[in-house]
N, C-alpha and C positions, 0 to 999 in steps of 0.2 A: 486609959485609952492610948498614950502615946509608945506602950511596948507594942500595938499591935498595926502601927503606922509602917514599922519596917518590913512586916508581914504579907499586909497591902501590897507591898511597894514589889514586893519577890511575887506574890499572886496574880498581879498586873498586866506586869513585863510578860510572860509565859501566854496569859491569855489573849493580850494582845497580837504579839507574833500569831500566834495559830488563827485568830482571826482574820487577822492580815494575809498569810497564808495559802487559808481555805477560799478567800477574795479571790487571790493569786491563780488560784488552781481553777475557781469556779469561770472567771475571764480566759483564761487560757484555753481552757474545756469547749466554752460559747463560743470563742473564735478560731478554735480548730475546726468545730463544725461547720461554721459558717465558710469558712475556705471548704471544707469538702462540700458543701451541697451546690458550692460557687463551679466548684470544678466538676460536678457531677450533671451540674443545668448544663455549662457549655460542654461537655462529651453531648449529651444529648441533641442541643442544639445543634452541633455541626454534622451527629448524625444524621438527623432531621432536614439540611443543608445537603448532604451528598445527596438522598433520598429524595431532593427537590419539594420537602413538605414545606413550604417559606413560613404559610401562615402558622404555623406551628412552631418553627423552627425559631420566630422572633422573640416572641417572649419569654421562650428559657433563655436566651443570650441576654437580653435588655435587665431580667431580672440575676443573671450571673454576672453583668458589671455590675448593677445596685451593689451587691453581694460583695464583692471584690474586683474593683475595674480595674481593667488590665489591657493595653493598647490592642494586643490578639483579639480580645473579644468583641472591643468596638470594631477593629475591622471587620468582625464577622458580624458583627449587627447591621453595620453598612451596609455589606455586601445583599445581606437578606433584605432590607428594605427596597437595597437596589434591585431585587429579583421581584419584589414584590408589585413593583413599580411606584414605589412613591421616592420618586427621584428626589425632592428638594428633602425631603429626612436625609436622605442616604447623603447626599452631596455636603448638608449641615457634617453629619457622621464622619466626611474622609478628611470635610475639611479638621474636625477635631482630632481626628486622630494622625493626621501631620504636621501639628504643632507637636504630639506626645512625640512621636517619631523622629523629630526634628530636634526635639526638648533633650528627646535621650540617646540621641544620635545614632541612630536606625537608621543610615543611608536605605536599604532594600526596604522595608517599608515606608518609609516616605516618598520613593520613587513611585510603588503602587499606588498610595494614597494619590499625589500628585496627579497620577497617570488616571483613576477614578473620576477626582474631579474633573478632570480636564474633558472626560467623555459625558459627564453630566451634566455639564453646566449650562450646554444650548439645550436641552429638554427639559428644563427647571419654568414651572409656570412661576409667575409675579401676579402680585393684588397687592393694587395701590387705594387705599382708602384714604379716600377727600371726605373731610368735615367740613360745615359749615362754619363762616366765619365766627360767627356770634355764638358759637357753640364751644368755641377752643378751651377749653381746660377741662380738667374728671370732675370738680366741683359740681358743673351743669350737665352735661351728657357723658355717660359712659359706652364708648363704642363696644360691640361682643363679637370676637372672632371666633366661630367655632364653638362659641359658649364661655371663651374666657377673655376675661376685658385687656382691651390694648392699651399699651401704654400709650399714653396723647405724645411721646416724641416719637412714636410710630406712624402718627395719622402723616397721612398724604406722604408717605415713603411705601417702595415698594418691598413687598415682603416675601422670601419664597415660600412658597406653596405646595402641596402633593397634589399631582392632577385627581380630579372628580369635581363634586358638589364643595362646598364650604357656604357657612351661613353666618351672616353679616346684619347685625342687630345695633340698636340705639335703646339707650334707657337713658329717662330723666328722674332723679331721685328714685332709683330703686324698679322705674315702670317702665317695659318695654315699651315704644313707642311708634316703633318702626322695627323691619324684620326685612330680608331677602336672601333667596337663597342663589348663588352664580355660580356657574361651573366653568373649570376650565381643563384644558387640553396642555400637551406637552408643550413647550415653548411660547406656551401664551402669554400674553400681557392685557389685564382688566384693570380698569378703574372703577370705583363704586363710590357714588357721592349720598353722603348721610344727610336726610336734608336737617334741620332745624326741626326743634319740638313744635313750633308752631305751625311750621308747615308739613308735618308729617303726612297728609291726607295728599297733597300734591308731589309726595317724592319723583325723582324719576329712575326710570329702572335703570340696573347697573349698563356701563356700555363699554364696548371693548379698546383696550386702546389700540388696535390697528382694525382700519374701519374693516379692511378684504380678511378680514379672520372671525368672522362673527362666533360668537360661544357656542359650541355644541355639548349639549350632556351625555358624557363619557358613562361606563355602568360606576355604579356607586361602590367605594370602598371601605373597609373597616374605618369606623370613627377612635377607634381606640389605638391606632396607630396613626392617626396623624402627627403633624410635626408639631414639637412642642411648642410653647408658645412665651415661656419666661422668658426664653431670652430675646435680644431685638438684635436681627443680623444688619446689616449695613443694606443700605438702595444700592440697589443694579442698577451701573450705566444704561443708557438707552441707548442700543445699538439697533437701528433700523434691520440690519443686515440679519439678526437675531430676530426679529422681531418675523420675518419672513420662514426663518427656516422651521421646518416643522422634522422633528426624526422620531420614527418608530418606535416603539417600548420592545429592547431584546423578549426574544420567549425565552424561557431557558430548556433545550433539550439536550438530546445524546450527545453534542457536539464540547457540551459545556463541564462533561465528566471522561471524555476521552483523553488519554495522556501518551506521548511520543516519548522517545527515547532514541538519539543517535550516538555514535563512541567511536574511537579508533583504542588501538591494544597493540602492545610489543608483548611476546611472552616466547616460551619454552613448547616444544610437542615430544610426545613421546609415540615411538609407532610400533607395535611388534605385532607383524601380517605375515600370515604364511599363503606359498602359490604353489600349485599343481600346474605344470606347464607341462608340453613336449619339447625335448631339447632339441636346443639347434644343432644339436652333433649329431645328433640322428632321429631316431623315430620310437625311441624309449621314452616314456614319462619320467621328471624327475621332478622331486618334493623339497623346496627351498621356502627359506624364511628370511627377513628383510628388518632387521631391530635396529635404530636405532633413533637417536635423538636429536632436534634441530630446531633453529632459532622461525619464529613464526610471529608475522604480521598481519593486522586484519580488521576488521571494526565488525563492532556490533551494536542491535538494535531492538528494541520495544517499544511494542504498539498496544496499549492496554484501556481497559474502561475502570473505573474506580466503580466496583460493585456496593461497598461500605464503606464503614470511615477509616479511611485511611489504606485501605487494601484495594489494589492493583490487581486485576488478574488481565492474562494477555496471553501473548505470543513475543516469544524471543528468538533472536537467531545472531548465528556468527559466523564469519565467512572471512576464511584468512589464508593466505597461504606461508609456505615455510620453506628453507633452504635447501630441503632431500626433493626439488623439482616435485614439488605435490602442493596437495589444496585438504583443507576441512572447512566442512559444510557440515552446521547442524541447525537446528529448529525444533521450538513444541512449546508446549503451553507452561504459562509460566504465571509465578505470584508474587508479588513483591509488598515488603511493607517496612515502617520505618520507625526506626525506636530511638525514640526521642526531636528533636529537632537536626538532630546532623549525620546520623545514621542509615542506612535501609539495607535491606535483607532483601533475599528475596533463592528460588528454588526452581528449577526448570525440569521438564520429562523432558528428553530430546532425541530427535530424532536423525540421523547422518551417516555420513562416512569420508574416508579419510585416504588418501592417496601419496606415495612417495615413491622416487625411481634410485636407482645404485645398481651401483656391479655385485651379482653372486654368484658363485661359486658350483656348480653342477657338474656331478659326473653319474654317471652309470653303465650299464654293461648294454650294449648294441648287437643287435641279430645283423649278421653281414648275409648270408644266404646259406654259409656254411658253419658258423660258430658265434658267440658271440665277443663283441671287443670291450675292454674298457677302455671308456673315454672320459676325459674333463674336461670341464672350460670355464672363464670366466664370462659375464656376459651383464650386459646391462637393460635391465626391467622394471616395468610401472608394476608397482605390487597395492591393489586396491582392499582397503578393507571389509568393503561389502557393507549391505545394509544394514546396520548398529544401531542397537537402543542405549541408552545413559541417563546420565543424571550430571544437572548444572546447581551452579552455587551462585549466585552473586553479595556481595559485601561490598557496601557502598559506604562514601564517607564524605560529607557535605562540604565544599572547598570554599561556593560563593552564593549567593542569593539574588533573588530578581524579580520583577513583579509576574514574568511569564513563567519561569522556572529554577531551575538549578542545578548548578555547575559540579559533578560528584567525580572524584579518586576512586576508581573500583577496582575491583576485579571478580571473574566470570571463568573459575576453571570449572571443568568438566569431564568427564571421562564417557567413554563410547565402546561396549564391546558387543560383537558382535559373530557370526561361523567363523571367519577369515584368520580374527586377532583381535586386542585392542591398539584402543589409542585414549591419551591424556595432554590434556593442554592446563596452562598455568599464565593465562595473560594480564596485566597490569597497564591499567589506561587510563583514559577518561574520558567523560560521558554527560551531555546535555538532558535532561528532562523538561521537556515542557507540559507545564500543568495546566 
């Protein structure tokens, strides 16, 4: 037996690698998928989010960070919770994802993050659950928030909450004992006291903790998006001033997919416009042209709705003038979109014309009464290019970032031809976006 020990040994080696290998490959396979269908939940989800489907829109995102969490997606979970209206999720959400932001040094996102909280934080309901003294530990009573048990260094601290219904339970060894269900509103503050297993029959019912805000029940929300409950957030100061202010739940409508665009430009214009005039030497027509090329200043602007994800359609326009004493005006419908994080594209129809003055050069032959004369002259004139169709460009390139928008390097040439002549502009600027 011992010749066939070295045989083993060469048999082994071989098969083990390929085992190992095929491991290699079959992990690498599982977890390229699972990154595409992570990336393929949030393309959906955000479409879902431009389209204002929230309820829809939540749990492709919730289940694409499971999948592969990634600070982008929590904010876009946030954000959807926050549209949803269950602000104290959403507000848990910005705060997490400004630690990530903070963590990995995302100045611009942590400034949004920041800037979320800061607007959620007075519409966040609290629920303070008082225990019974003689009930204090899980051994005797299990408190049930929502259906899942608190932890006892929760009890009598306040917890944030997503406004509606929530249901607030007692079991001793395993039996419900007590039950109520209290609802609350934006910026509310409830206490609910659990009584004792023995006194369960004389509980008293939950009460608010500012007497002039009594509980009204709001309509009821999905239970399966409530706020989770493992974790245990810290008690809210008691700010009386809080405790009064009561603010509206945003809607979200047209207002919240519309996007601006303001810019200034230095660039180049090219103009070559022919004119039909009567000369000033006499009472002959004479047919001149006016070409040339001049330094041109001017800002431009968009005003667009995000139709889909990620695409812009609008209206654009530019309005500059330039050193030949003239002006270009253009405008039309325009489409913009953006490849990658720091790029955008985008294509304009446009509509204008184009205007520049100089000395030209005219002569022709004149009817005197008896013959006619040749005459010349130099003379100076507005040569307008008339009403012009074209086509714009824009190529945009991401400078700076902000919770409102972004700061882009462009440029926006175009060209305009039209009966008269063309013209061609070549500007280079920059450009605000607000999202």
């Amino acid at each position: 037996m011992k010749p066939l020990r070295p045989f083993r040994r060469t048999l082994c080696a071989p098969l083990a690698a390929a085992l190992l290998g095929a491991s290699a490959l079959l992990w690498g396979r599982q977890a390229a998928a699972e990154e595409s269908a992570a990336e393929q939940l949030f393309r959906e989800g955000r479409a879902l989010l431009v389209e204002q489907r929230f309820a829809e829109a939540c749990p492709k995102l919730e289940e694409s960070q499971r999948l592969e969490p990634s600070l982008g997606t929590k904010l876009n979970l946030a954000f959807c919770h926050e549209r949803l209206g269950q602000v104290a999720t959403a507000w848990v959400g910005f705060q997490e994802a400004l630690i990530t932001a903070r963590t990995a040094g995302d100045a611009a996102r942590e400034a949004f993050a920041k800037a979320r909280i800061d607007a959620l934080a007075p519409r966040v309901p609290w629920l303070r659950v008082r225990a019974s003294a003689g009930d204090a530990g899980a051994d005797q009573v299990t408190i049930l928030l929502d259906g899942a048990a608190l932890d006892p260094v929760a009890w009598d601290k306040e917890l944030p909450v997503d406004p509606g219904e929530h249901v607030v339970a007692a079991a001793h060894q395993g039996d419900v004992f007590w039950e109520t269900t209290v609802a609350l509103k934006e910026s509310e503050r409830v206490d609910v006291a659990v009584p004792a297993a023995a006194s369960a029959e004389a509980a008293p019912a939950p009460v608010p903790a500012a007497a002039s805000r009594p509980a009204r029940r709001p309509a009821a929300r999905s239970p399966a998006a409530r706020l989770p409950r493992a974790r245990l957030l810290p008690e809210a100061p008691r700010d009386g001033a809080r405790d009064e202010r009561s603010v509206r739940a945003a809607s979200p409508g047209v207002s919240d997919r519309l996007v601006f665009e303001v810019g200034g430009f230095l660039g180049h214009l090219w103009l070559d416009a022919d004119k039909t005039d009567v000369c000033v030497n006499g009472d002959g027509e004479c047919d001149f042209s006016l070409s040339t090329g001049s330094f041109l200043a001017g800002a431009t602007g968009f005003i667009g709705y995000t139709a889909m994800e990620r695409l812009d359609l609008g209206i654009r326009a530019q309005i500059g003038l330039h050193s030949s004493a003239g002006l270009l005006i253009a405008l039309g419908p325009s489409v913009s979109y953006p490849l990658g994080d720091r790029y955008r594209v985008g294509g304009t129809l446009l509509f204008g014309t184009a205007t520049q003055s100089g000395p030209v050069f005219t002569d022709g032959y004149v009817w005197n009464g008896y013959d006619y004369d040749y005459r010349s002259d130099t003379v100076t004139t507005s040569v307008p290019l008339g009403f012009s169709l074209g086509l714009g460009v824009e190529i945009g390139m991401k400078l700076t970032d902000s919770p409102s928008g972004a700061l882009f390097l462009q440029t926006t040439p175009l060209l305009l031809v039209g009966a008269d002549g063309v013209a061609a502009s070549l500007p280079f600027g920059v450009a605000y976006r607000w999202n």
